[in-house]
C-alpha positions in Angstrom: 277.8 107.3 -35.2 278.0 105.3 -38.6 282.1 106.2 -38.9 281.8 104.6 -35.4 280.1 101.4 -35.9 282.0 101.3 -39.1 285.4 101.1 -37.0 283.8 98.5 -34.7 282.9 96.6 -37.9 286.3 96.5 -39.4 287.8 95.7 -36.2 285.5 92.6 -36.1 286.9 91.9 -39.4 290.4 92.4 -38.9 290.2 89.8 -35.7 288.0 87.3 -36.7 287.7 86.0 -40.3 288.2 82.2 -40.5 290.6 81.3 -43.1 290.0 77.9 -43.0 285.8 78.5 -43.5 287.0 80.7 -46.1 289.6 78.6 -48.1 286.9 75.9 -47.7 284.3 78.3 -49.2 286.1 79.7 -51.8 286.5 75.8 -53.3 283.0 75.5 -53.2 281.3 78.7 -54.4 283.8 79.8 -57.1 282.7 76.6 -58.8 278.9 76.5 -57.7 279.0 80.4 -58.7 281.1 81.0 -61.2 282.2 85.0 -61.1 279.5 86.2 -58.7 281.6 84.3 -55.9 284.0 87.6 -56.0 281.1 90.0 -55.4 279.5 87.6 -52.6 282.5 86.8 -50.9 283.6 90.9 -50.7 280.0 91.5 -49.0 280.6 88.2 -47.0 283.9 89.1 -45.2 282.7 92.6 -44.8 280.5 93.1 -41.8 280.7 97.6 -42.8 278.8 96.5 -45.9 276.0 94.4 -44.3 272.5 96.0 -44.4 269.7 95.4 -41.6 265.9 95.6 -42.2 263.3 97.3 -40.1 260.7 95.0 -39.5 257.6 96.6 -37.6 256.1 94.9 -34.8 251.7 95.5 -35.6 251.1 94.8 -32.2 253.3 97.8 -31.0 252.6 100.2 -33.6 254.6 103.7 -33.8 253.7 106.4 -36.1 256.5 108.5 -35.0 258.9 105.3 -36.1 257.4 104.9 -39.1 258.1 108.7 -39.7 261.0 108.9 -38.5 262.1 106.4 -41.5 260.6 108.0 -44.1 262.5 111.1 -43.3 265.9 109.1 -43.0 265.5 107.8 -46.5 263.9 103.9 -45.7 262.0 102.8 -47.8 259.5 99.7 -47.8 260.5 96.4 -49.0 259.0 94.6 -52.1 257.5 98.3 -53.9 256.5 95.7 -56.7 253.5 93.9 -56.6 254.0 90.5 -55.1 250.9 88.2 -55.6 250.9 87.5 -51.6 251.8 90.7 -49.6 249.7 91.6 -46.6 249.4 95.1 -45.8 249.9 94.4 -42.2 253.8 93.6 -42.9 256.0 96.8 -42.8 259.5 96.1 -43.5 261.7 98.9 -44.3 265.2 99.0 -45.7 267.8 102.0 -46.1 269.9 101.3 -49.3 273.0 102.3 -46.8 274.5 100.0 -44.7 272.7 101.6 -41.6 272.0 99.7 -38.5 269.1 100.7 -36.0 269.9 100.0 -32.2 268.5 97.0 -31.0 265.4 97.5 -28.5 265.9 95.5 -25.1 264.0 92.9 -23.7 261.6 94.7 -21.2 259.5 92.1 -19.7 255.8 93.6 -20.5 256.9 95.7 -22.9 256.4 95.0 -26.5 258.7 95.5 -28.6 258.3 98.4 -31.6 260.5 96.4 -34.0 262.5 93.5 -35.2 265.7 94.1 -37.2 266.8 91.2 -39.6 268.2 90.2 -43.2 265.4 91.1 -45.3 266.0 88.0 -47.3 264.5 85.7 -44.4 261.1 87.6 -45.5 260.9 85.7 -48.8 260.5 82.1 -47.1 257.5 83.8 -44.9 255.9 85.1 -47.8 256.2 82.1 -49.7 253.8 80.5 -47.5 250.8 82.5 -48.2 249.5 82.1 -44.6 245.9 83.4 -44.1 243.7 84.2 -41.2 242.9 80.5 -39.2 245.4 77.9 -40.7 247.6 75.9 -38.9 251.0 76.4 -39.3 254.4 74.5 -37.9 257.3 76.5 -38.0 259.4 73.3 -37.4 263.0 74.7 -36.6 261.9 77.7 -35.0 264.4 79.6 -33.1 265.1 82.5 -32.8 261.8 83.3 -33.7 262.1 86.2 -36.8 260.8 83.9 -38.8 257.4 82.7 -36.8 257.3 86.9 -36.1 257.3 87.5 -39.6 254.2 85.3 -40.0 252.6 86.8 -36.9 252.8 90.2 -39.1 250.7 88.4 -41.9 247.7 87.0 -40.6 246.1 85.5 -37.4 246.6 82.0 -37.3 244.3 79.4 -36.0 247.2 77.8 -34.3 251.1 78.3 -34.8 253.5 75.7 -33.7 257.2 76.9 -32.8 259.3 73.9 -32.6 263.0 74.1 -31.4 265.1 71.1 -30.6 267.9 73.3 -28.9 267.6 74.2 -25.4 269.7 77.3 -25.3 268.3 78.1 -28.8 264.8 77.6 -27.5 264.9 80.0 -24.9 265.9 82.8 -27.3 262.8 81.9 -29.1 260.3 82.3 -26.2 262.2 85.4 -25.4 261.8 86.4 -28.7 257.8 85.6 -28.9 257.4 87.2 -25.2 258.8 90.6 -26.5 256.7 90.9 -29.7 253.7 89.3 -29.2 250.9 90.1 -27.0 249.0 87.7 -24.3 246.0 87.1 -26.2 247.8 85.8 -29.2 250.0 83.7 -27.2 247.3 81.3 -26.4 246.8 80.7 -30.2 251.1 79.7 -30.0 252.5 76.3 -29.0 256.1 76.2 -27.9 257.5 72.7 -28.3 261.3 71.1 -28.1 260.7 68.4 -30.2 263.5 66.6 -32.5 262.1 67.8 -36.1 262.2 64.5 -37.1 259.8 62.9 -35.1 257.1 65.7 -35.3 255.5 64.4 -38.1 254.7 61.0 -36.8 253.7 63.2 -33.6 251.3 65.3 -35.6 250.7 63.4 -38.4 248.2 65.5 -41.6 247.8 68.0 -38.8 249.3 71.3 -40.4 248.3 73.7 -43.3 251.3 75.1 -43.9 254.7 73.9 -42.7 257.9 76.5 -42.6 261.3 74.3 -42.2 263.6 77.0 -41.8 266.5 74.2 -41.4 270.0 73.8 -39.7 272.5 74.5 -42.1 276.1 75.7 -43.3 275.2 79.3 -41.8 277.4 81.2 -44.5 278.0 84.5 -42.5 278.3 83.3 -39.4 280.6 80.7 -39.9 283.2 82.6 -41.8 283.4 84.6 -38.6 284.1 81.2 -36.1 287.1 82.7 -33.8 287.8 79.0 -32.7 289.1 77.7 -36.0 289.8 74.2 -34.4 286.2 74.1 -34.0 285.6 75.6 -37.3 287.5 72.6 -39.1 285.2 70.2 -37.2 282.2 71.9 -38.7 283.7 71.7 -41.6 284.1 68.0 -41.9 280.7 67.4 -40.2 278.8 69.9 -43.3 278.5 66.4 -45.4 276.0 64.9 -43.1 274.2 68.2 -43.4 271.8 67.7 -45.9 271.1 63.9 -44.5 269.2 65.6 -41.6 267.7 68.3 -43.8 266.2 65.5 -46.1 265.0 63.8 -42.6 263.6 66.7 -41.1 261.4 67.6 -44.5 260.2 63.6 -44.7 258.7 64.4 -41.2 257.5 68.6 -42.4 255.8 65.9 -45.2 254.0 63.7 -42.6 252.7 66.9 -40.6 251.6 68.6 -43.3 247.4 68.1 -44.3 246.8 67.2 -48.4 246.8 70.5 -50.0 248.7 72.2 -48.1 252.1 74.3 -48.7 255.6 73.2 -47.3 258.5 76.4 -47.7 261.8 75.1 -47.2 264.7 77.7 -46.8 268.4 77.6 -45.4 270.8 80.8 -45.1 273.4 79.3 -47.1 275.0 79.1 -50.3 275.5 75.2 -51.0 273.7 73.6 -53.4 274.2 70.2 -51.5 271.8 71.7 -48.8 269.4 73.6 -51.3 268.4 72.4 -54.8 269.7 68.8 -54.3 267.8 68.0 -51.2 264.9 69.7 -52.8 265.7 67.3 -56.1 265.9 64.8 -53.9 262.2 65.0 -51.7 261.3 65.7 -55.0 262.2 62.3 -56.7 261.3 60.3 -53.7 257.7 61.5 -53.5 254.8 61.2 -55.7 252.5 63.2 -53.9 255.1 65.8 -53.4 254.9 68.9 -56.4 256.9 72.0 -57.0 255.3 75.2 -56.6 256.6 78.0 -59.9 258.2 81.0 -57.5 260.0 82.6 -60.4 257.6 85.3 -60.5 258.7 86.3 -56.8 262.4 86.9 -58.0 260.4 88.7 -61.0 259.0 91.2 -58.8 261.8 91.3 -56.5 265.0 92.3 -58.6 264.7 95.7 -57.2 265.4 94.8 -53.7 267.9 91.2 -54.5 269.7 89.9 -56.7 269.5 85.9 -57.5 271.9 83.8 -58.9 270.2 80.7 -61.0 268.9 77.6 -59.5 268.2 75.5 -62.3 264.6 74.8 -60.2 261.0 76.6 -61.0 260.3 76.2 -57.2 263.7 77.1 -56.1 264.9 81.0 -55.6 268.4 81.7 -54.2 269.1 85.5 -52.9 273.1 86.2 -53.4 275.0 89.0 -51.1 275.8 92.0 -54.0 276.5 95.9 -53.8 274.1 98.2 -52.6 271.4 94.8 -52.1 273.8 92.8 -49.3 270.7 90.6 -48.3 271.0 86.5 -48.3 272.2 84.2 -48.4 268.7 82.8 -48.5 267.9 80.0 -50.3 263.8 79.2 -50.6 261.7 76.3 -52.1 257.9 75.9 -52.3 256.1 72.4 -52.3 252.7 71.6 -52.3 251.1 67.9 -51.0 248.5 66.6 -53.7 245.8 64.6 -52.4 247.1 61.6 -54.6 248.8 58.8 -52.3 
């Protein structure tokens, strides 16, 4: 089965890699990463080598999964002791490039589990979410993310915002098949533009997840249409304008005191650290949160590559740990104006 899959994956690879994504990249990283470029990019333009996480759905629980996991050698993610990590999250990982078959969408039927890159954990732990906050998940689709924190604690009230229409049917889909009715009434589906939610909900929100539109890394390198991929290409400057605009609006929604996580799944530091130093020089009432000890705990499981920023981690593709890109960044509002 794995020599199988395998094939399929190098076939993939053989048809689709987008030397002009990749040209463009390698200009980028190998100066933004210096030597760990040639590890990333291996792991990047090598689908065989990608790893998938188990997450567990609490609301379907199986034993026999759970088992069944153990015996094939999974084993849970973050073993250290990370100061926020609720025993209701099960997330397991195989240190193999193994890949469990997708469950289909049943319509009534639960879902037993969610696979994903256990990277896009970190920006859901971040956020500390407890039992009764509100929380805005503000670029939502296609919903691991707003699962994640479903996994962590009962919310008072979860908003899932997506301004795409294709993408925010995925997302209901994805809520539908994972969570169950009486929860759903505590869930808000909206198709709002980002930017405009915070003058919509102004100081409504405890904690605020903008999971944002960015240079997706992976999936990019893989455009087949590489007409279409140039165009991305030249339209990746105005990027981080619209991440910076939809975090002015997280700002607005979020309550004094409350946290902001800002993440992206890519490897630019013109969408990660200097939008972050940017919110961060624009607001006075805006502070960095320390997550260094997160990376601490986590070297086991990732490996990250340097920031420069106490409230910025950044989870690089390497051997054996082919998780990220992920970039993450913690804010808190003060009550000063």
């Amino acid at each position: 089965m794995l020599t199988r899959l395998k094939a399929k994956s190098e076939r993939k690879l053989a048809k689709q890699i987008c030397k002009v994504v990749l040209d463009h990249f390698e200009k980028q990283y190998s100066k933004e990463l210096g030597d760990a470029w040639n590890t990333v990019r291996d792991i990047l333009i090598s689908p065989s080598c990608w790893q998938y996480a188990i997450l567990l759905n609490r609301f379907n629980y199986s034993f026999e999964l759970e088992k069944d996991l153990h015996l094939k050698g999974y084993h849970t993610l973050f073993q250290g002791s990370l100061p926020y990590y609720p025993k209701s999250m099960k997330c397991y990982l195989s240190r193999t490039p193994d890949r469990m078959p997708s469950e289909r969408h049943q319509i009534g039927i639960l879902k037993k589990y969610y696979l994903l890159n256990a990277a896009s954990l970190l920006p859901v732990l971040a956020l500390e979410l407890r039992d009764g906050e509100k929380v805005l998940d503000l670029c939502s689709a296609p919903g691991g993310k707003s699962i994640a924190l479903l996994q962590c604690a009962y919310p008072g009230y979860l908003h899932c915002n997506e301004h795409d229409s294709l993408r925010l049917r995925w997302l209901r889909q994805t809520l539908e098949s994972f969570i169950p009715q009486p929860l759903v009434n505590v869930i808000k589906v909206s198709e709002l533009d980002g930017r405009e939610m915070g003058d919509a909900q102004p100081e409504m929100f405890d904690k605020v997840l903008v999971d944002a539109p960015c240079s997706n890394d992976r999936s990019w390198l893989f455009s087949s249409d590489s007409q279409k991929a140039a165009c991305r290409i030249s339209q990746r400057r105005n990027l981080p304008v619209l991440q910076v605009e939809l975090l002015r609006s997280a700002i607005k929604a979020l309550r004094p005191g409350g946290l902001l996580v800002y993440s992206t799944c890519t490897l630019s530091k013109a969408e990660n650290q200097d939008v972050i130093s940017e919110i961060l020089n624009s607001y006075t009432n805006i502070m960095p949160v320390d997550i260094k000890e997160m990376a601490r705990t986590c070297s086991q499981d990732f490996t990250f590559a340097p920031t420069g920023q106490e409230c910025g981690l950044l989870v690089i593709p390497d051997k054996g740990k082919a998780w990220g890109p992920m970039y993450v960044a913690k804010l808190k509002k003060s009550w000063a104006t």
